[in-house]
N, C-alpha and C positions, 0 to 999 in steps of 0.2 A: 488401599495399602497392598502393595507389592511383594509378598514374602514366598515362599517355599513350601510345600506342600505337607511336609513336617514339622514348618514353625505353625502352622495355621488350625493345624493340629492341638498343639499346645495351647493357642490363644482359647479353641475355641472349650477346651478341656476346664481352664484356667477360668472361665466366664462360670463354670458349675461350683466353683471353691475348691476342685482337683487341684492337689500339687505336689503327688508324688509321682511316681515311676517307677515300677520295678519289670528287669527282663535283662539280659547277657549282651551287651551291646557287642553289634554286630555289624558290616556293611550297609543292611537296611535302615537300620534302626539309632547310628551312631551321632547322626548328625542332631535327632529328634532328643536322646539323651543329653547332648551340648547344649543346645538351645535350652531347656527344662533346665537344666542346672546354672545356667545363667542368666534363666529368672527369679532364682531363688528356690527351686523344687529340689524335693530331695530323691535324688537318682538312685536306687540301689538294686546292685547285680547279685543275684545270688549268685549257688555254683551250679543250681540245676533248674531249668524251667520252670519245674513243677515248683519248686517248693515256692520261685520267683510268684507262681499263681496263687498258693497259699498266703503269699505275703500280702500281695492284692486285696485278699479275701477279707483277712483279719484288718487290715488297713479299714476298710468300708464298713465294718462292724463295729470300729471304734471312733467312726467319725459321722456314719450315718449316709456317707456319699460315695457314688461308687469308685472303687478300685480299677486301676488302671495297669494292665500286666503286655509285655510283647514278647513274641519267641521268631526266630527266624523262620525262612522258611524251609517245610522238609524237614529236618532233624527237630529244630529248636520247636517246632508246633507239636511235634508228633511227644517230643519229653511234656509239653503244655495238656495233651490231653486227658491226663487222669485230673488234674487242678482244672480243667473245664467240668467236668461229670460233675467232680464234688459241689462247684459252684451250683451247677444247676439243681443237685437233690438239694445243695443247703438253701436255697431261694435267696443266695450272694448276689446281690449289682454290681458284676465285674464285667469290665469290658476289657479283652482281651483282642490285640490287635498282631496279626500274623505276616512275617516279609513272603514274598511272591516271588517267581521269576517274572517276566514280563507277559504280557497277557495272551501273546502269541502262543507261549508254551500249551495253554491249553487246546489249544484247537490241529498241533501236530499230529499226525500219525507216526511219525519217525518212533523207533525205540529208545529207551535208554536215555530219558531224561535226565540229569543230575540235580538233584536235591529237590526233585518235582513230587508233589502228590500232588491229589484233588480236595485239598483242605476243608474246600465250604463242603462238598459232599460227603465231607466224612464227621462234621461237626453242624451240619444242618439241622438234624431231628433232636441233639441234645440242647441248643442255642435258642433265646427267643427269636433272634434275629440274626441273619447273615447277611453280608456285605462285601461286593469288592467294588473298590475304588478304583473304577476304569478309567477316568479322567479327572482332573482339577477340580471344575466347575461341581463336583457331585459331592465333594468333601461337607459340605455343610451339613448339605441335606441328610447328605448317610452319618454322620456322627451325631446332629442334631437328634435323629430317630433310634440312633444306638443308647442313649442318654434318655430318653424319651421311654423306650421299651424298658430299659432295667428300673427307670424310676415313676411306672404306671405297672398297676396291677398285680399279679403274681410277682414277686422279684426272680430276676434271673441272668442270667449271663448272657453277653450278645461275643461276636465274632465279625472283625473287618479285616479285610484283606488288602492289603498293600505293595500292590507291585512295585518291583524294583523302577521298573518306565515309568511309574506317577508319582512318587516320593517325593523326587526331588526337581517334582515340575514346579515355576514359581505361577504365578495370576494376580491379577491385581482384585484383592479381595473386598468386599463391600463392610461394612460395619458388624462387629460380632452382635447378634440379636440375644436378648439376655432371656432368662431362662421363661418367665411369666410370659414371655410374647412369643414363645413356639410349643409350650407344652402344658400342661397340668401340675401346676405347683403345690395347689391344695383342694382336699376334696373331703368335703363335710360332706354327711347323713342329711339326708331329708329329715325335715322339722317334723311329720306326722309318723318317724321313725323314731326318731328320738324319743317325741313325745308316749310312746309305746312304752320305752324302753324305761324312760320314766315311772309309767307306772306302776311296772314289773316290778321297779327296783324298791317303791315306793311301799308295793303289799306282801317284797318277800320277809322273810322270820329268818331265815338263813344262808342267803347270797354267801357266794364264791366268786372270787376273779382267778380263772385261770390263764396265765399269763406265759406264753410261748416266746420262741429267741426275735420274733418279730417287736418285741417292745425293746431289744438291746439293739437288735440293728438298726434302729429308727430313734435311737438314743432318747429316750420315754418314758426313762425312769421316772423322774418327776412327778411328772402327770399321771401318770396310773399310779404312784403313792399317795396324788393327793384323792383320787378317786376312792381307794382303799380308806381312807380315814374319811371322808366323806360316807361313806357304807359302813363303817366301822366294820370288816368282813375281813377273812380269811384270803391271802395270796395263795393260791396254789403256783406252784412250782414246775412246768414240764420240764423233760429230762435236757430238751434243749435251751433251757432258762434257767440254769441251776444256782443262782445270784439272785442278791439279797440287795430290795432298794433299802438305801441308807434312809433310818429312822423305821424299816418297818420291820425288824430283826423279829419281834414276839409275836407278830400275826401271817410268818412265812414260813410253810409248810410241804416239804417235797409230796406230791401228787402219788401216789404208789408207793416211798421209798419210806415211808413215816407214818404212824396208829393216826395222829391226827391229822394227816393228811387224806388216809383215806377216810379215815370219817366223818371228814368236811365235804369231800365228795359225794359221798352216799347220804349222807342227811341233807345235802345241803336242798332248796326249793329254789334257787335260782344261780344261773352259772353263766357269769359273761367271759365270753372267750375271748380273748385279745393279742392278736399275733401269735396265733397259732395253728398248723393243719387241722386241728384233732382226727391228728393221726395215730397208727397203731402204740407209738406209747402212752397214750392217754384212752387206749381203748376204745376211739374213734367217740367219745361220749357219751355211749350206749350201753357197753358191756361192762362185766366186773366190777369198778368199784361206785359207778354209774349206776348198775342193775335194780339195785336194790329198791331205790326210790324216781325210778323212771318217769313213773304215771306223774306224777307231782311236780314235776319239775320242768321251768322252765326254763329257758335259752336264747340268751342274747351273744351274735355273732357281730363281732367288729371283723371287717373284713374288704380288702384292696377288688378281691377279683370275684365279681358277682356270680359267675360259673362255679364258686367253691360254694355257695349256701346251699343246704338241706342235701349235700353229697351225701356226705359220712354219717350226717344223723338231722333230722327234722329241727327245722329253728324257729323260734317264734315270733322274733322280733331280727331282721338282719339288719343292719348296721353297716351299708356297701359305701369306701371310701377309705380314706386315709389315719390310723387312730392317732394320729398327729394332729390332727383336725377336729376328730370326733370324741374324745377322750373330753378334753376340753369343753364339748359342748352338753356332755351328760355332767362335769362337772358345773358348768355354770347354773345348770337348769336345777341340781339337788340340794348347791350349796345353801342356799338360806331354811332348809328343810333337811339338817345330814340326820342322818340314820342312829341310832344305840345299837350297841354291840348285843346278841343275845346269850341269853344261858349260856348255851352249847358252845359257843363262839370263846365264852371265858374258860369252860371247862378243857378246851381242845388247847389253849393255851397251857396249862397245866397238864395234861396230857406229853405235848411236844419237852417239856421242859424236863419231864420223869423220864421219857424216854431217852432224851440226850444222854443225863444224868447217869441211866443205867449202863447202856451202852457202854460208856468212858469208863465206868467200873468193873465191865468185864472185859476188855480188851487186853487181851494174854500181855504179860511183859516176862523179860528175863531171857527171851528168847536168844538161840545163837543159831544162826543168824535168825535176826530179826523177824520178827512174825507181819503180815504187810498190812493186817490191822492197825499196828502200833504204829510199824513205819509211819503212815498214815499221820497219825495224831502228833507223831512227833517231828514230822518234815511241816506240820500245816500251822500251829500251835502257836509259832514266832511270827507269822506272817501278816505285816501294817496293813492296816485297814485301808489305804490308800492303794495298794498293789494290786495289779492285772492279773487274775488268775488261767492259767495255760492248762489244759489237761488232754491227755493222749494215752492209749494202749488199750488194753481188753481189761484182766483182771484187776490188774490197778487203779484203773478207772472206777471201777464197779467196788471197789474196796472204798474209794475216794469218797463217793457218791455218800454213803453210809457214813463216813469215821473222818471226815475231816473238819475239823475246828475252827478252820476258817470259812467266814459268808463272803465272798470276793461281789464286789459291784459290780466288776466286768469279768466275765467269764468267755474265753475263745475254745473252742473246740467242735469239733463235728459230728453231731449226734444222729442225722438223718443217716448218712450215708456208713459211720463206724470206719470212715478211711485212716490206717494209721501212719503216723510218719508226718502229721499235719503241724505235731505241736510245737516243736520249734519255728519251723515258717511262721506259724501265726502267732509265736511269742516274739518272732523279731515285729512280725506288720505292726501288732498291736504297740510295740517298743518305739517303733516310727513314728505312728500315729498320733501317739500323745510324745513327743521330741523327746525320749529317756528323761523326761521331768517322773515319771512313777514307775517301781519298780514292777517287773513284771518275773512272777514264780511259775515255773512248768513244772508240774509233775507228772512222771512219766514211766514204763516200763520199758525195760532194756531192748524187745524188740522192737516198739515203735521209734526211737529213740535214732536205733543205727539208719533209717531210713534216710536220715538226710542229718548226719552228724554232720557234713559239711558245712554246714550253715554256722557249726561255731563258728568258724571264723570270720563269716558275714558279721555275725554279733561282738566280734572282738575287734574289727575295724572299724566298726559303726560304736564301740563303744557302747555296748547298750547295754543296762542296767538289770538282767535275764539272768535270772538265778534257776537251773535247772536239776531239782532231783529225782536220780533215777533210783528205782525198784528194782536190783535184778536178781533173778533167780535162773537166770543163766539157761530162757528155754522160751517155746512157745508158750506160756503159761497157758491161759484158756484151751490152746491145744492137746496139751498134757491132759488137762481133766477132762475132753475128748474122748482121748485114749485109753482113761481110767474107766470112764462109765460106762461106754459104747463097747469096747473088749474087754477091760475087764484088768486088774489090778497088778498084772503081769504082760499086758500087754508090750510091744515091741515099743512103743513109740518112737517109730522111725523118723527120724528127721527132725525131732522135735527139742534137741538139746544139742549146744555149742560149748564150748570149751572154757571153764573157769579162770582162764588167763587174763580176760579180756578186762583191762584197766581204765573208764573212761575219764578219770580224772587225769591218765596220762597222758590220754589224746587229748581231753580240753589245753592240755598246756601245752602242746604242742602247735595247735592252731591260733594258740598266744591269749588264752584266755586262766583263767586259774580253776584250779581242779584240787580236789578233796576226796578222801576217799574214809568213809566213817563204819564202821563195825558193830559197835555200843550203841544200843537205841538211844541210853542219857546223852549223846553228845550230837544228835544230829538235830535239835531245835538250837542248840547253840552255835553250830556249823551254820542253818541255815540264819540267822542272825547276823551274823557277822559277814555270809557273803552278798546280804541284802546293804550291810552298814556301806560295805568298801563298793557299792554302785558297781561291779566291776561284771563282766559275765562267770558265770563261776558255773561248776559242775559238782553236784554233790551226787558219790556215788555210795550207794548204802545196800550191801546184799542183803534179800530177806528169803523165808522159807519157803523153798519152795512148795512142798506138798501143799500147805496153804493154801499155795498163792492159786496153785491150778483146783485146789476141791474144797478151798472153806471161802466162796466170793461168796458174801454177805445178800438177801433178797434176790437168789440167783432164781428164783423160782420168778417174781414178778419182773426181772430183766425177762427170762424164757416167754415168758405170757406175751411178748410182744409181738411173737411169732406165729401164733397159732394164726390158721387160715380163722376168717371174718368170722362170726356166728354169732346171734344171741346169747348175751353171757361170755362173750368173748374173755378168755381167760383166767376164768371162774373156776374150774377146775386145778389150776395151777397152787389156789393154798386158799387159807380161807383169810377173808380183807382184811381183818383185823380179831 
């Protein structure tokens, strides 16, 4: 078959179940957009590179395949590079493909390129893989192994370069080779691992699954609920998995952020990791709330990239392969043998339940403006259990984390890297992802919020179903309380507050989307109701208090413990577990 180096592209993209596209069509890239939307793919341009990466991202985290993002070259890569980074610390399978001038341009001495840089050198060390596509004949090979790197091993983001000279070279191309016959599609645990793993699970009293955003991006929900009720055990929670599989609402526990959470961690005598770094917010699995009952406790690691075992903390049993594979094969081997729940296990449930309970009891109301506790309870409270949860910004996050009422199944945001300005982008990818069939709620603070406001109108063309409420207190928040603790209560905080004017519900409707603006904590689960009923993009904007917002974030002590350099007892000092 004889096509163009852009159609063949898409064939070969289309062969992995890819079929979206997002990135600013461009001279390069404009014909590769036509073709994709006239096989049915849905095309969407943001208004900024970056956030076009973002959408990629969320895309692939709601579908389990990777995302597919382009920027020009020179300007439109160089906007693409912060949404490469992120990808790379979130361990995102995006492939991100970049326009070129022609190949010559690199090898000039002449000055004064136009829209020239050294792209692959300047995105080499953060990419698993780089690529430029010098000729025709090499397109297979290099996109077969771009597709190959992001879906073996560590997840991560690859980079192909696309000169303007070979784009729209045509070849007559051989048969698309389907995915089983050039790469690794599944990769099960060796049987005398398993069989280990088995026994651990077999003589613990107190097993934990702690379960990291590796079981969401690999869509594996399922499977790791039925393992959990096969063990009758406790879900730990990390901060990057902050979702609740459906059916296992009474045995899921935020890891750090909850009495029973952490006391499933510290008592527990066995801990299977499951798409997770156990990285520093989980205290690498050593320290803090791990410390306690160290000696005892054993450790089972599911895990893609064999270079990750016994990093961060000695394992007992590794588990090297795909928990898409492997999951399944500790379920098959327990089910006729599952587990009883113990004591402690029922008691932690009651625990979790008191602590909710209380919580919801003390949360300030009557506030004016609104206290971002409340906001909280009162933006999250209305929200169907069928809906895509969005979250973004510093202290409203961390407010979130604590006080919100809703267990979302799908949760998009970025917790490795804390990049903000994500959460719109990945409320539209996520919005795409599932075709606007479920609604999808961001919540948000004002400064993350403005970083790519532009995007409403990606979601008001596109129709998407993205109910977004904002927090504002009209400032850096988390920077404020910076400024308060580190200087001191009169400090200057320069730079750290903007002007009370700023109306986002008037910009929503300017961008052609609808906008709301709410004052009264009682009327903001009713606002967000009705802009969930009308499917329509809507922006609810709800000011709340500041001082709060920047010096009463709720478990701000065990967010900080995240930071302390490594040590035994890592972040031990920070407050006591429980």
């Amino acid at each position: 078959m004889s096509v163009p180096v852009y159609e063949r592209i898409v064939h070969l993209l289309e062969a992995e179940g890819v079929n979206t596209l997002f990135g600013i069509p461009d001279p390069g890239f404009i014909h590769m957009a036509m073709v994709a939307e006239q096989r049915g793919w849905n095309v969407v341009a943001p208004h900024h590179e970056q956030a076009g990466g973002f959408m990629a991202d969320a895309w692939s985290r709601m579908t389990g395949k990777p995302g597919v993002c382009f920027g020009t070259q020179g300007p439109g890569i160089s906007n693409l590079a912060a949404a490469m980074i992120v990808a790379a610390k979130e361990n995102s399978p995006t492939i991100f493909f970049g326009g070129q001038r022609s190949r010559t341009a690199y090898q000039r001495a002449r000055r004064g390129r136009i829209q020239f840089i050294d792209q692959v050198a300047n995105f080499k060390s953060s990419m698993k893989y780089t690529a430029i596509v010098e000729e025709p004949d090499q397109v297979d090979e290099i996109v077969r192994e771009a597709i190959r790197q992001v879906t073996s091993g560590k997840p991560g983001p690859v980079y192909i370069e696309l000169p303007l000279s070979v784009i729209h070279e045509t070849y007559n191309w051989p048969p698309i080779t389907p995915p089983e016959k050039y790469r690794l599609v599944h990769q099960a645990a060796s049987a005398p691992m398993v069989d280990k793993a088995v026994e651990l699970i077999r003589a613990a009293k107190n097993p934990v699954l702690l379960v990291g955003q590796g079981m969401f991006t690999s869509r594996s929900h399922k499977i790791v609920g039925e393992l959990a009720q096969l063990m009758d055990c406790p879900i730990l929670q990390t901060s990057g998995c902050g979702m609740t599989i459906e059916g296992m609402e009474d045995r899921t526990f935020a890891y750090g952020f909850s009495p029973a959470g952490r006391a499933a961690a510290s008592e527990s005598d066995l801990c299977i990791a499951i798409g997770t770094e156990l990285g520093e917010p989980t205290h690498m699995g050593i320290g803090r709330h791990w410390e306690q009952n160290d000696a005892n406790r054993n450790w089972i690691y599911i895990e893609r990239d064999s270079m990750a075992m016994g990093v961060n903390r000695p394992i007992d049993v590794p588990l090297v392969g795909d928990l898409r594979d492997i999951v399944p094969q500790l379920n098959d081997a327990i089910r006729a043998t599952p587990r009883s729940a113990s004591p402690e296990f029922e008691s932690w449930k009651v625990m979790q339940k008191e602590f909710k309970a209380k919580l919801l009891s003390e949360v300030p109301t009557g506030g004016s403006p609104v206290h971002p506790a409340r906001f909280i309870v009162e933006a999250t409270k209305n929200i169907p259990e069928n809906a895509i949860y969005a979250a973004d910004g510093g202290s409203v996050t961390i407010f979130g984390w604590t006080y919100s009422q809703f267990q979302p199944r799908d949760l998009v945001w970025n917790q490795n890297t804390g990049h903000l300005g994500t959460g719109l982008p990945y409320a539209i990818g996520a919005a795409i992802a599932t075709e606007g069939k479920r609604p999808v709620v961001l919540v948000t603070g004002d400064s993350s919020f403005m970083f790519h406001i532009a995007e409403l109108e990606t979601a008001a063309r596109k129709n998407l179903p993205i109910v977004t409420i904002v927090g504002c207190d009209y400032a850096w928040g988390l920077e404020v309380g910076c400024w308060k603790k580190q200087v001191g209560p009169d400090s200057p905080e320069t730079e750290a507050h903007w002007g009370k004017g700023v109306r986002f519900d008037q910009i929503a409707k300017g961008f052609g989307a609808e906008g709301v603006y709410v004052e009264r904590e009682e009327d903001i689960g009713p606002a967000v109701e009705r802009a969930i009923a009308s499917g329509k993009p809507t922006v609810i904007q709800v000011p709340i208090e500041p001082y709060a917002n920047a010096m009463d974030a709720p478990n701000y002590e065990e967010f900080k413990s995240w930071y302390t350099d490594f040590k035994a007892g890592y972040g031990a000092e920070a407050e006591d577990a429980y």
